[in-house]
N, C-alpha and C positions, 0 to 999 in steps of 0.2 A: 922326452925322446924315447921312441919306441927300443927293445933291447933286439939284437939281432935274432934270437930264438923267435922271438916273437913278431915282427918282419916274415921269417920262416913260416912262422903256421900262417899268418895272413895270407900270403902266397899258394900256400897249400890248402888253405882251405877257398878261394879266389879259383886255382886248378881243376878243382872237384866240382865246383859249381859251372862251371863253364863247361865239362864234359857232361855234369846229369843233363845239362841245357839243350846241351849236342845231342844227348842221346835220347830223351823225350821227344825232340823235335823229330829225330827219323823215327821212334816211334809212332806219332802221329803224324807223320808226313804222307797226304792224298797219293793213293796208285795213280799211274800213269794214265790222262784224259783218252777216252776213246774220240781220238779227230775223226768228223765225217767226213768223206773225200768234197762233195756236195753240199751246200748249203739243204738245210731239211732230211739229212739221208738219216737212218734212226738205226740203220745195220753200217759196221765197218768192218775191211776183211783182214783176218791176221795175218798177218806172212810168215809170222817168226814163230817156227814150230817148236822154241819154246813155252809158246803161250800160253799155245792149242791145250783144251782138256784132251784128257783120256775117255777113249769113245767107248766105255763099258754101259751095257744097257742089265739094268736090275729087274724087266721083266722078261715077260717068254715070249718068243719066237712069231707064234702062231698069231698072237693079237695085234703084234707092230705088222704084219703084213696084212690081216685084216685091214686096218687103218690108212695104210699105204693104199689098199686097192679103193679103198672110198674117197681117198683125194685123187685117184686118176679115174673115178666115174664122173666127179667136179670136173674135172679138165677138159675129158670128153663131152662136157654138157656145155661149160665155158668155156669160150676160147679166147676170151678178153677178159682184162681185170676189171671188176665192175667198182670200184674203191679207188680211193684218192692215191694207195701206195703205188710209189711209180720209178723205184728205186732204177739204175742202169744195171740191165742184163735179167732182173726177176720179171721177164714176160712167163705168159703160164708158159709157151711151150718151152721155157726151156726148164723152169719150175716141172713139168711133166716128164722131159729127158730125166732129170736128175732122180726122180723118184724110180723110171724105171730101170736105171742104170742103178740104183743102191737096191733096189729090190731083188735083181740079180746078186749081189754081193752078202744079202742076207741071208740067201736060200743057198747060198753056195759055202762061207765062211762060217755064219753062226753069230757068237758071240764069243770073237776070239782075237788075240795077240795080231796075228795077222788083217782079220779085219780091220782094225783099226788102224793099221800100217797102209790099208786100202783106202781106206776113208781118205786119209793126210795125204798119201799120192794122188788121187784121181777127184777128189770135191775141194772146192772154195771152199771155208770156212769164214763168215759174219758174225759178229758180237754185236747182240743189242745195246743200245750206248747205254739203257739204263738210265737210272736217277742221275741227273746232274754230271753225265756222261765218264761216270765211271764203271759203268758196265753190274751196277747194283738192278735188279729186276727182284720186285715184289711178288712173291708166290703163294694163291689160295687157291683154293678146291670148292667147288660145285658137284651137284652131284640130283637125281631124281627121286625126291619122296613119293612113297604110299600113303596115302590118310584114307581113314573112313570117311565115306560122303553120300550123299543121298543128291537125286536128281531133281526132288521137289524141297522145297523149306520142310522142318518140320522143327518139334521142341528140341530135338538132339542136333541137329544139321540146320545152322544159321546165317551161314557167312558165306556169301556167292563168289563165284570167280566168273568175270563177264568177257562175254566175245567185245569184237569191236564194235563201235556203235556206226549207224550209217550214216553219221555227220561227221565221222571221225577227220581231223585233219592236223596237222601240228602246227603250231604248239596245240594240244589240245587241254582240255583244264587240267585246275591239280588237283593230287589227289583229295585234300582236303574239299574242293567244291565239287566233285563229285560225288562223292561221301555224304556232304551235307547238304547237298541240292537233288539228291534221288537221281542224277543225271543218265544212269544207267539201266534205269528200270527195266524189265521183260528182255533186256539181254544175259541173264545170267544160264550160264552154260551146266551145272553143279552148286551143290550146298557143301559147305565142310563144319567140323565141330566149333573150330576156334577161329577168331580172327589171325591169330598166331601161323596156324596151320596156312590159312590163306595169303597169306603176305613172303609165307617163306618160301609160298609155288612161286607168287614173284620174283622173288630173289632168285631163283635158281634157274627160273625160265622154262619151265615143263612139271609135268608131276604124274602119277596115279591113281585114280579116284576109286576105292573097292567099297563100290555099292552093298547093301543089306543083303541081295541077291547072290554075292558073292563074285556078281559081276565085275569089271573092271573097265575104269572111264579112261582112255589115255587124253591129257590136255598137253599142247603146245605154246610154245609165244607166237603172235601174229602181230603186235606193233607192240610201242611204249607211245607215252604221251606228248612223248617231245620236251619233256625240262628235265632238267638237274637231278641228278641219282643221289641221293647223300644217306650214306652208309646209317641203318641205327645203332649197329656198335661200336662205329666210330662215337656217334653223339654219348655214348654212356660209357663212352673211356673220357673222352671228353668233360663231362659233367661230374665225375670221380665215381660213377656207380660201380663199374668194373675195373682192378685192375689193367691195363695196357698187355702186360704179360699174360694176365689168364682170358682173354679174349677167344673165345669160342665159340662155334654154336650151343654149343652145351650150354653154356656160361650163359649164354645171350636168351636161352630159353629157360634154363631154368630163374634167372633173374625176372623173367616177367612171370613165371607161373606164382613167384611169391609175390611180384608187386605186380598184379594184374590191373591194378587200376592207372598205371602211368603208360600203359601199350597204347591208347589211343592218342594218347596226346605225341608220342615218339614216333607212331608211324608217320601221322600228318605232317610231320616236318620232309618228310621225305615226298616231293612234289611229285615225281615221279610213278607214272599208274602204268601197269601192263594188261594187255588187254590178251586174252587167247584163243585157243580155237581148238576143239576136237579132233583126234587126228588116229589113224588106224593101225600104227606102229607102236610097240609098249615100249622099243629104245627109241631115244629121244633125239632129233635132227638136230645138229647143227644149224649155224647162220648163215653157212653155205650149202643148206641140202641135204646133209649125207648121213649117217649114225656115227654117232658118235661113240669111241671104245672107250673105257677102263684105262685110265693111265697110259692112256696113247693121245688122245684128243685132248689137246688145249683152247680157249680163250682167250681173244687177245682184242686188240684194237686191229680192226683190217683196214685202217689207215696208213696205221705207221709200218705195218707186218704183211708181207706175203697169203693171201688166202689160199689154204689147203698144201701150204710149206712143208717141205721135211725140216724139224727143230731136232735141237741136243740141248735137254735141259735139264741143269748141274742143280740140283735142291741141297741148301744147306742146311744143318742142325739149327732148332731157333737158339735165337742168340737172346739168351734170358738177360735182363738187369738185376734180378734177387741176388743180395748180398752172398759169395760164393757157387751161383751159379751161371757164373759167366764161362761161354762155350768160345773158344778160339772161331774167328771170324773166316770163314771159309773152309769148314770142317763139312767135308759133305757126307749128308743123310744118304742120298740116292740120287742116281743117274741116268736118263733114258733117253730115247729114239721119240716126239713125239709129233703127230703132225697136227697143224692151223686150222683147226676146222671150226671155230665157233666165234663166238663175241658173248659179252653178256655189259649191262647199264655201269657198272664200276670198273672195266677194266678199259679203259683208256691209258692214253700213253705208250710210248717203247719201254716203261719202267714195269708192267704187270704185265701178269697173266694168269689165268686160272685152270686148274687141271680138273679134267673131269673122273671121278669117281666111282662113277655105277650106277645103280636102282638099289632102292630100301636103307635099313635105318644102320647097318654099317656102315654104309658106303657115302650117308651123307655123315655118319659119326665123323669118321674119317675125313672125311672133305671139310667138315668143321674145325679141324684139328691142326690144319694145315696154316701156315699161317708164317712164314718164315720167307730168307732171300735168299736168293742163288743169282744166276748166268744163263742167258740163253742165246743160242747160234743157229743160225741156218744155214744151209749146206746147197750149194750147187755143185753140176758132174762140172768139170774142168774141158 
């Protein structure tokens, strides 16, 4: 027979265990599901202006209204959504009321206390439901490179970027039987040094070609192939080449410059071919038309999202897994004003979106760097 002292501590230590139990569980107990009102809706609106972020925008003034007037020349040019999203109440015109009802509020307020008191009184506020509708949105950067290129082949400039072909239809081949069957002969627009170089105009969807001349080639996207995009940094996080955490462009280019010889066989995996086209502008259009700004224009899927929307999107600190460099889960980096102006081959879903950058090797440093989760909202006038 147990002695009653001992009874005692079984009891209390039985106590302890059922409250770590208790207290674990609310620490990993899921936030609150974001319900769509609608079957398919991929925006839901808050009411409970505890929820609402803080509407601080972390750039200047002059570019979010830049950006704003490029989504109301979209408006002006469409007057219909030409995209499957077909949310209740996001028609463009009132998508266009809203912008120029916040447009006035920007030019009038700033970036102030009281704005934001405008915001919460006078617009609806939407949260993308995010990964597995808890309002998690995946956030990466894009951006426009420069490479040296030559308009003919040569020993230095070997690797074409081609227009569409005049058979072009989707699905159309992939990349690998294109590749390997010359399928695109006498279409090539541009030479560049590297395969490397060519594939990452792909990725980005535009680029700058600076001729020997000192000329400069602008190239655009004018179709994709019709299949499946599959990330190559995915596949070499995947295959253990790169860290998960240290996944970068950096990362991603400097690991092929040392292992140059596994770049062909990673690209082909990627079925996915873009094909382009010369074009007279050095900033690079959107998928709606228009230029695109500097940490004002996003990327999205214009399925599930508003084309040429006003967004508020909340960027968090990446959330490391290195032993002791774990960052509290919703610690925000930065916060802005941004509108819906693009698309690009990996950003599907209500769960991403990609922020555009710039032109040159900062602004794609940058855009490589990016690589973290946050929240994004869309806003109509009330």
């Amino acid at each position: 027979m147990k002695s009653k002292s001992g009874i005692h501590a079984f009891l209390m230590l039985a106590i302890l265990l059922i409250i770590t139990l208790a207290q674990g569980c609310a620490m990993f107990k899921k936030r609150p599901l974001l319900v769509p009102r609608e079957l398919g809706d991929t925006l839901v609106e808050i009411t409970d202006p505890k929820l609402l972020p803080r509407f601080e925008d972390d750039y200047n003034k002059d570019s979010l209204l830049r950006a704003i007037d490029n989504s109301l020349e979209y408006y002006k040019r469409v007057k219909s959504n030409p995209y499957e999203f077909n949310m209740t109440g996001f028609s463009h015109q009132n998508l266009e009321d809203t912008l120029r009802f916040f447009r006035e509020g920007v030019t009038r307020y700033g970036n102030t206390s009281e704005f934001n008191d405008s915001i919460i009184k006078n617009f609806r506020v939407f949260q993308a439901v995010g990964k597995s509708y808890e309002g998690d949105v995946h956030f990466t950067g894009y951006g426009t490179p420069i490479y040296d290129g030559s308009l003919t082949p040569t020993g230095e400039f070997r690797y074409p970027l081609y227009k569409k072909p005049a058979d072009f239809r989707k699905p159309y081949y992939t990349r690998r039987e294109i590749e390997e069957r010359g399928l695109l002969r006498g279409k090539e627009i541009a030479y560049l040094k590297s395969k490397l170089d060519a594939y990452l105009i792909h990725v980005q969807g535009s680029g700058q070609i600076r001729l020997p001349s000192g000329e400069k080639v602008y190239v655009g996207y004018d179709a994709d192939s019709g299949h499946p995009y599959t990330s190559v940094g995915r596949m070499l996080v995947m295959d253990g080449k790169i860290p998960e955490d240290d996944l970068t462009l950096s990362t991603l280019i400097t690991y092929f410059e040392q292992n140059p010889y596994e770049l062909d066989s990673y690209l082909k995996k990627n079925d996915r071919y873009i094909f382009f086209k010369k074009v007279n502008y050095a900033v690079p259009h959107g998928s709606i038309g228009v230029p695109v700004t500097p940490m004002r224009s996003i990327a999205t899927d214009k399925n599930v999202f508003p084309a040429g929307g006003l967004a508020f999107a909340v960027i968090e600190s990446k959330r490391s897994k290195k032993l002791g460099l774990f960052k509290k889960k919703g610690t925000v980096e930065k916060s802005c004003f941004v509108l819906d102006q693009d698309t690009g081959s990996a950003i599907q879903t209500p769960a991403r979106a990609d922020v555009y950058f710039g032109i040159g090797e900062k602004a794609m440093y940058d855009a490589g760097n990016l690589n973290t989760y946050g929240r994004l909202y869309y806003l109509l006038k009330r």
